[in-house]
MDAnalysis code that builds the backbone (N, CA, C; Angstrom):
import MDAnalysis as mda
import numpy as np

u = mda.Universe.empty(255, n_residues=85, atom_resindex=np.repeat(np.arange(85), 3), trajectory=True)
u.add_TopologyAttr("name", ["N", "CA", "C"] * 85)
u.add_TopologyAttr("resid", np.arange(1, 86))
u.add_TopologyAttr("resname", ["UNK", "UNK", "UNK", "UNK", "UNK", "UNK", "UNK", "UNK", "UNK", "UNK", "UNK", "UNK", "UNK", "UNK", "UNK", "UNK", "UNK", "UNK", "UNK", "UNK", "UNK", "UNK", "UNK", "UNK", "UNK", "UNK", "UNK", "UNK", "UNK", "UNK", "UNK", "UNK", "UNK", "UNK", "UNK", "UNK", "UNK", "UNK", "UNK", "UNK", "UNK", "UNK", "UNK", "UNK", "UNK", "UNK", "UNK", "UNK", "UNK", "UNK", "UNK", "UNK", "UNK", "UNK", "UNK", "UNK", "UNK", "UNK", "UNK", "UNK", "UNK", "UNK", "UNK", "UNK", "UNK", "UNK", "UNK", "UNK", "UNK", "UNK", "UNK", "UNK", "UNK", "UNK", "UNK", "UNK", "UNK", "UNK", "UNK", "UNK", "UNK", "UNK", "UNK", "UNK", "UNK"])
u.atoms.positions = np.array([
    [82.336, -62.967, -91.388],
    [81.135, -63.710, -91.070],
    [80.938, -64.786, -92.129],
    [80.600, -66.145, -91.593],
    [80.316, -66.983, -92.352],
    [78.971, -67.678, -92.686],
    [78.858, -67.575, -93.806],
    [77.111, -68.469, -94.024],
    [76.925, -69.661, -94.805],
    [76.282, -70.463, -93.671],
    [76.512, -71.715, -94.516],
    [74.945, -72.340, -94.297],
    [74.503, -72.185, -93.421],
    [73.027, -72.387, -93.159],
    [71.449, -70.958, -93.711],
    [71.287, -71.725, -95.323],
    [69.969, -70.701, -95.226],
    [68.654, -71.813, -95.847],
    [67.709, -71.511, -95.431],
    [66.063, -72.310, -95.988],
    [65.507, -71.069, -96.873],
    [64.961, -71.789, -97.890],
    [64.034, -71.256, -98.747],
    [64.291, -69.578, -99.045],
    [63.967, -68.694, -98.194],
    [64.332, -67.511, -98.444],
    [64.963, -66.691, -97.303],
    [66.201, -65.862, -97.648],
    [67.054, -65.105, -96.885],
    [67.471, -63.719, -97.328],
    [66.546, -63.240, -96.201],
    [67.550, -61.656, -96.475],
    [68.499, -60.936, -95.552],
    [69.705, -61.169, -96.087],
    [70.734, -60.981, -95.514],
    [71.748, -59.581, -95.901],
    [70.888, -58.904, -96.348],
    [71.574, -57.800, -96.596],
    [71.840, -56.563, -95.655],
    [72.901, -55.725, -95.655],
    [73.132, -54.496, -94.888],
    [74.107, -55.394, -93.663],
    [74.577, -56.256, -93.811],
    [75.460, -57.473, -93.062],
    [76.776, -56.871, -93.332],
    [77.892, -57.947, -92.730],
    [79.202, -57.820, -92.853],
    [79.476, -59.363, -93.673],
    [79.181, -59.672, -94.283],
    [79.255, -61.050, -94.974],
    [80.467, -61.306, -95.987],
    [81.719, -61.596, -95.829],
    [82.586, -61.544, -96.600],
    [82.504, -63.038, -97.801],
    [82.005, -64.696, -96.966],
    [82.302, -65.244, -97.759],
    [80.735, -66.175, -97.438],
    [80.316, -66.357, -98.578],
    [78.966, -67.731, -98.534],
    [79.535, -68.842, -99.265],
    [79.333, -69.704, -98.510],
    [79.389, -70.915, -98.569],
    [78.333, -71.827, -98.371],
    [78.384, -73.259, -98.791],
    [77.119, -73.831, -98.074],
    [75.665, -73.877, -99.147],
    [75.458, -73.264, -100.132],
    [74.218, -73.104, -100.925],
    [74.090, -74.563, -101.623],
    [74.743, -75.474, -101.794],
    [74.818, -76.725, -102.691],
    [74.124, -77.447, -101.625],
    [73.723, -76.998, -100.357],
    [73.037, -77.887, -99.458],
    [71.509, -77.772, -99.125],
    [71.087, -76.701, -100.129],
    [70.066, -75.891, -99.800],
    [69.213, -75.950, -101.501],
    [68.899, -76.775, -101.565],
    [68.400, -77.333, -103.168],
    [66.800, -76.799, -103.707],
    [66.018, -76.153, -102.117],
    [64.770, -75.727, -102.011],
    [65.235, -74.360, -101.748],
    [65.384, -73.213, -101.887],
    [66.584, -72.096, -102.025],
    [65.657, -71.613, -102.599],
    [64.765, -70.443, -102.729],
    [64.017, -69.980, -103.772],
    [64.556, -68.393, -103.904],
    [64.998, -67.453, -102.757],
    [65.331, -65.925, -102.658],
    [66.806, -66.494, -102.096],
    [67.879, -65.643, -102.634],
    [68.992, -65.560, -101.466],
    [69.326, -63.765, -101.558],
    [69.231, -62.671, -100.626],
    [69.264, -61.340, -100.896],
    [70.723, -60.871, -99.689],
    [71.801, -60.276, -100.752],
    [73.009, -60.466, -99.770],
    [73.257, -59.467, -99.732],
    [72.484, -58.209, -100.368],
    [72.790, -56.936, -101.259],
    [73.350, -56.054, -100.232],
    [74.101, -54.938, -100.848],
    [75.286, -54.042, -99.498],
    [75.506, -54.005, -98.222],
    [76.087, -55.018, -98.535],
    [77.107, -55.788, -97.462],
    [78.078, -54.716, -97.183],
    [78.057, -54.396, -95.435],
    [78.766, -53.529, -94.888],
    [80.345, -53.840, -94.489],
    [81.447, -53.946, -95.806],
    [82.624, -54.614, -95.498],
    [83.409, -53.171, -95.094],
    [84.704, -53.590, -94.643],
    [85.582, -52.495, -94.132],
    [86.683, -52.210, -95.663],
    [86.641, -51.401, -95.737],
    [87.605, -50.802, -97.238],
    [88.797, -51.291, -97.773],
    [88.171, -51.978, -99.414],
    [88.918, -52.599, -99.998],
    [89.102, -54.378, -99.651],
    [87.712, -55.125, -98.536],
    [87.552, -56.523, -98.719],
    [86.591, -56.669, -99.274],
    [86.582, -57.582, -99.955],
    [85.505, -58.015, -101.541],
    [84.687, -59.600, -100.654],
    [83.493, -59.589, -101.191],
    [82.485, -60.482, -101.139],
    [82.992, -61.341, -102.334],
    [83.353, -62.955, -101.348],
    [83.540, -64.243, -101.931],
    [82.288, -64.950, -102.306],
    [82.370, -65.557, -103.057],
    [81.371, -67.391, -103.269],
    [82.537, -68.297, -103.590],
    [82.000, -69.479, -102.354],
    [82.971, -70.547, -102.445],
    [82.538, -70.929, -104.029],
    [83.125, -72.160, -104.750],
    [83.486, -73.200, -105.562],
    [82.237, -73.650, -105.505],
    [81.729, -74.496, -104.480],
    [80.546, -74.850, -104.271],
    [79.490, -74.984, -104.690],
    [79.392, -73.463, -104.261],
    [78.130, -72.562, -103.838],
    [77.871, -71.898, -105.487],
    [78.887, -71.361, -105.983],
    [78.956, -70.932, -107.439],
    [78.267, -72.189, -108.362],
    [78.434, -73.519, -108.180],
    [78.043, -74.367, -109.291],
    [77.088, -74.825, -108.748],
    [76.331, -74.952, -107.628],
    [75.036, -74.904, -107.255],
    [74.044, -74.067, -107.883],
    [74.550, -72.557, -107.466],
    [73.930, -71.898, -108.328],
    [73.517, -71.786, -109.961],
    [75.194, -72.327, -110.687],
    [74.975, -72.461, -112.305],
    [74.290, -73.639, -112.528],
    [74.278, -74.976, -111.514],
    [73.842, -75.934, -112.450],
    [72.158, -76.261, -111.496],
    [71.240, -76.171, -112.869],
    [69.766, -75.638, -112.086],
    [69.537, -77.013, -111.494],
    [69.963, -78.671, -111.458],
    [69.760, -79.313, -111.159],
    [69.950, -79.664, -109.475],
    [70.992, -78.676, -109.169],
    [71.556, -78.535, -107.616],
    [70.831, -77.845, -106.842],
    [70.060, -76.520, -107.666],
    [68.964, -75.519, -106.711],
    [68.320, -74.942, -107.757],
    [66.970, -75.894, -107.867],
    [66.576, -76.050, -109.338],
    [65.034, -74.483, -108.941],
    [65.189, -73.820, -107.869],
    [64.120, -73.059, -107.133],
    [65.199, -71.395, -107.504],
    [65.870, -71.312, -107.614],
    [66.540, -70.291, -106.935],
    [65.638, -69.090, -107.774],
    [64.776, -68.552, -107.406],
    [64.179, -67.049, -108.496],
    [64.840, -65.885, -108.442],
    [65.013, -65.805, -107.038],
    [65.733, -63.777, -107.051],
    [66.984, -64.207, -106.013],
    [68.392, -63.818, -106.708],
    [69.559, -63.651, -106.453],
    [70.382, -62.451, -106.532],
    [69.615, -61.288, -105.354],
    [70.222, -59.970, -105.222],
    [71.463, -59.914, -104.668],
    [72.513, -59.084, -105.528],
    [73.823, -59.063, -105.024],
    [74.195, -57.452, -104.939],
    [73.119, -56.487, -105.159],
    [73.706, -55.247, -105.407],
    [74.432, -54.774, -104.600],
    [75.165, -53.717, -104.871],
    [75.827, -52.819, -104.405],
    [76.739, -53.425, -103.088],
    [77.684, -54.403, -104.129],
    [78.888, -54.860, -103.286],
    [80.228, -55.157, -103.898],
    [81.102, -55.207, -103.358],
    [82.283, -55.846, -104.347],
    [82.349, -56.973, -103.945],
    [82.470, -57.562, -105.522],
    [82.728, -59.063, -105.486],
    [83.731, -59.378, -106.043],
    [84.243, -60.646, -105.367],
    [85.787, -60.733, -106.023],
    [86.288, -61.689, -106.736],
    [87.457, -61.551, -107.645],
    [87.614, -62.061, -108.690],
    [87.204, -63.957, -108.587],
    [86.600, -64.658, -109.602],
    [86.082, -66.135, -108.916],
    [86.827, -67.062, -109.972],
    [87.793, -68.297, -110.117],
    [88.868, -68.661, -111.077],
    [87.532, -70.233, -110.957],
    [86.227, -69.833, -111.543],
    [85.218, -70.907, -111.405],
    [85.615, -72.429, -112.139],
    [85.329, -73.373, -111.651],
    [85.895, -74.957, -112.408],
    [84.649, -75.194, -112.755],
    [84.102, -74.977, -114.353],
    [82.820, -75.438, -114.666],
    [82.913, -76.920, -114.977],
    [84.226, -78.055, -114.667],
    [84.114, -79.047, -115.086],
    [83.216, -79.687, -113.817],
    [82.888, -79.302, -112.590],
    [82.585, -79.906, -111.550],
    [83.040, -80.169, -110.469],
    [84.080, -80.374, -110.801],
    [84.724, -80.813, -109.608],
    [85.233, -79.554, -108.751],
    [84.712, -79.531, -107.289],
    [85.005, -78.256, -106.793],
    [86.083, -78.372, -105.564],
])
């Protein structure tokens, strides 16, 4: 399942959500809640490139307050903090 469309606040948890994408478009973003995500054994929960430096740089989603990720596997992320994604 793919997510690329969310407003202001989303709770998206107890889903099958393998990869989010799309958050660098969403700059008014205040909740994103993705928490145990129902994957099939041994696939890990992605964040695109994107979506990761949206999140780190507060100027891209300068709102974001609560970013629940519990109780999921997430998988390894080889992040480019120079920007360029």
């Amino acid at each position: 399942m793919l997510i690329s469309v969310l407003i202001f606040c989303r709770y998206l948890g107890g889903n099958s959500i393998v990869v989010v994408e799309g958050l660098e478009m969403l700059p008014q973003l205040q909740e994103l809640h993705v928490e145990n995500q129902q994957l099939s054994s041994g696939e890990k929960m992605l964040f695109d490139n994107r979506s990761l430096q949206a999140i780190a740089v507060s100027e891209i989603i300068s709102f974001l307050l609560i970013f629940s990720l519990a109780d999921n596997t997430l998988c390894c992320v080889d992040f480019d903090w120079s920007g360029s994604a």
